[in-house]
C-alpha positions in Angstrom: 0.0 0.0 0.0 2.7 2.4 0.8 4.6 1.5 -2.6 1.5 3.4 -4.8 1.6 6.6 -3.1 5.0 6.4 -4.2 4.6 5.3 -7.6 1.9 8.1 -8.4 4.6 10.4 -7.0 7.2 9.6 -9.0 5.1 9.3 -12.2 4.3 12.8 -11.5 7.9 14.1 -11.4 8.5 11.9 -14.4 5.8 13.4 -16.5 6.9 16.9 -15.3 10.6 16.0 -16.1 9.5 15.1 -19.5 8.0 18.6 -20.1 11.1 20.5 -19.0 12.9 18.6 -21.5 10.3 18.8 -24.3 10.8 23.1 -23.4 14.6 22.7 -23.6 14.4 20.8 -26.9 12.9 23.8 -28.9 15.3 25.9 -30.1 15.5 29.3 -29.1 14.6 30.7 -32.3 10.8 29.0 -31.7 10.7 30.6 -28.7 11.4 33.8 -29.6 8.8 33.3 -32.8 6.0 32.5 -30.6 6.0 35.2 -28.3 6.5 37.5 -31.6 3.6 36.1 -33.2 1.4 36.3 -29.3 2.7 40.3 -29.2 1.4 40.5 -33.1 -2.2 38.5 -32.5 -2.8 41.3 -29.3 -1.5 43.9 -31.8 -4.0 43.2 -34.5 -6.6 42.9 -31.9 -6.5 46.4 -30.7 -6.0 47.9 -34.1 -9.1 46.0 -35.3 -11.3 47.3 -32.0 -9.9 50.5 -33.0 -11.0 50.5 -36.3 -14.3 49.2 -35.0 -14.6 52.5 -34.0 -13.0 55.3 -35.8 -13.2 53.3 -39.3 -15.7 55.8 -41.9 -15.7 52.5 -43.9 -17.8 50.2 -43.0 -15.6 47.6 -45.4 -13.0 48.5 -43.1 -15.1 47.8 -39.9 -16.0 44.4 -41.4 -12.3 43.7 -42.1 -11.6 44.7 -38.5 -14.2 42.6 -36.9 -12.6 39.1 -38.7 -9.1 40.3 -37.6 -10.3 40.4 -34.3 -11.8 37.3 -34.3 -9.0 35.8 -36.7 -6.4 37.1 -34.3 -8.2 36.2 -31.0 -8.8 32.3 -32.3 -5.1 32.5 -33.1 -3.9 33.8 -30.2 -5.7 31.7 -28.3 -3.7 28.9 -30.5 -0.8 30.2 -29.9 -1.0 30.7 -26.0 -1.0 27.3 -25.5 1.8 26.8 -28.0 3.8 28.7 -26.0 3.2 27.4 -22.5 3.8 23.8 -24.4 7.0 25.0 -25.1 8.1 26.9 -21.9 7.5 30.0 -23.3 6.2 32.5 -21.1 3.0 33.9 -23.0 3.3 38.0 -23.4 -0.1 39.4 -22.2 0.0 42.2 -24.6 1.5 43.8 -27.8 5.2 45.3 -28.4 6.5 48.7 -27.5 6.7 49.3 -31.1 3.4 47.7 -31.8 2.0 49.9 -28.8 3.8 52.7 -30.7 2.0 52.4 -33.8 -1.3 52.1 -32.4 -1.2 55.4 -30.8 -0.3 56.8 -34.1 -3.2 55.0 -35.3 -5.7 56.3 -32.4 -5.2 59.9 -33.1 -6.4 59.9 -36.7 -10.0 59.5 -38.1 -12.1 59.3 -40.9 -11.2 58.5 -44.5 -7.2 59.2 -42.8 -7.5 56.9 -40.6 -8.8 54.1 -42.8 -6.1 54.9 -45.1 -3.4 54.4 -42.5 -5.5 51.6 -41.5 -5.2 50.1 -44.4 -1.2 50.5 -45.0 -0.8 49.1 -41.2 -2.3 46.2 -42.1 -0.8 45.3 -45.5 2.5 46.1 -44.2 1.6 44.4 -41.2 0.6 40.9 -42.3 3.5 41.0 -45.0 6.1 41.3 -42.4 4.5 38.4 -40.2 3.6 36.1 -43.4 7.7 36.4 -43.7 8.2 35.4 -40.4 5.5 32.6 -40.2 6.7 31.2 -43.8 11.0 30.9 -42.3 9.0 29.2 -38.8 7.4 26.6 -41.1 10.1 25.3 -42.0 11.2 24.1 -38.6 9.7 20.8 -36.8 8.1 21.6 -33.6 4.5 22.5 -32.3 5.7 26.5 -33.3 6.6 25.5 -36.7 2.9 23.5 -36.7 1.0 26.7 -35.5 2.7 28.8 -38.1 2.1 26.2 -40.8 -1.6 25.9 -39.5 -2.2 30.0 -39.7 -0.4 31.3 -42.5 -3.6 30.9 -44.9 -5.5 33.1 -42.7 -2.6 35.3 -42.6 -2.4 35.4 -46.4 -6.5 35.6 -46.5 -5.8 39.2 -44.3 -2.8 40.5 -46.3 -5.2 40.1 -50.0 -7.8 41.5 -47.8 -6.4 44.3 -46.9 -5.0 44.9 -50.5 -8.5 45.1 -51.9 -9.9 47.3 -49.6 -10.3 50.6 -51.5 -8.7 49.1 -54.2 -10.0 51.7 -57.1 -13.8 51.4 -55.5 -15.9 53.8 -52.9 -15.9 51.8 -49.9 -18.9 52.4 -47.3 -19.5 55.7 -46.2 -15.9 57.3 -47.6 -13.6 56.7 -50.6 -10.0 55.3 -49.9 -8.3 57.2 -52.8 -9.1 60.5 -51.5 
């Protein structure tokens, strides 16, 4: 009787032991991409919620409200990515990200949603770069970027066509 007490116990430790090791397997570079890509998902969140709000398009506002969702169901993804791989999650976006959000906030109308719209091609062509080099790798951070990079591409031609030589909603984007 006093031997599975003991067992449990050390099955425990075991599976815990196996966990560090799975985290000190992946490669800094995965770790590093992951808490990128969680910083990024927050990003895009706030500048959809923003443009939720400010946007005169309501193209853009629809765009915005599938990047929040798109970007929340990701970063939900890649939360638990992270803690998989003993990556502490960020709980918010970059300095920089921060940054250009605030840049962002202060405009409005037809300005914003052209700024808007430039943030987010320039955006998602930056991370598409950075998700395409992680899927080449062979861990669970290479599998999430493999896993989202059509919904990032989906964004990025998104993005593109809005305004795109067409009136959109209640403004023009080639004003």
């Amino acid at each position: 009787m006093t031997r599975k007490p003991l067992l449990i116990g050390l099955a425990a430790v075991l599976a815990l032991g196996v966990s560090a090791a799975q985290a000190q397997n992946v490669d800094k570079a995965s770790q590093t991409f992951i808490k990128d890509a969680i910083e990024a998902n927050y990003a895009e969140i706030d500048a959809g919620k923003l443009a939720q709000d400010k946007s005169a398009s309501q193209d853009i506002k629809s765009f915005a409200d599938m990047m929040v969702k798109d970007h929340t169901d990701a970063n939900d993804k890649a939360i638990a990515v992270a803690k998989e791989i003993g990556v502490t999650p960020p709980t918010g976006s970059s300095v920089m990200e921060k940054a250009e959000y605030l840049k962002l906030k202060v405009l409005s109308g037809n300005t914003f949603d052209r700024s808007f719209r430039s943030s987010m091609i320039k955006d998602h062509q930056a991370v598409i770069k950075e998700f395409q080099k992680e899927a080449l790798r062979n861990d669970a951070a290479a599998q999430f970027a493999k896993a989202t990079l059509p919904t990032l591409q989906k964004h990025l031609d998104m993005a593109q066509s809005l305004g795109a030589g067409r009136t959109m909603g209640s403004g023009s984007m080639n004003k």
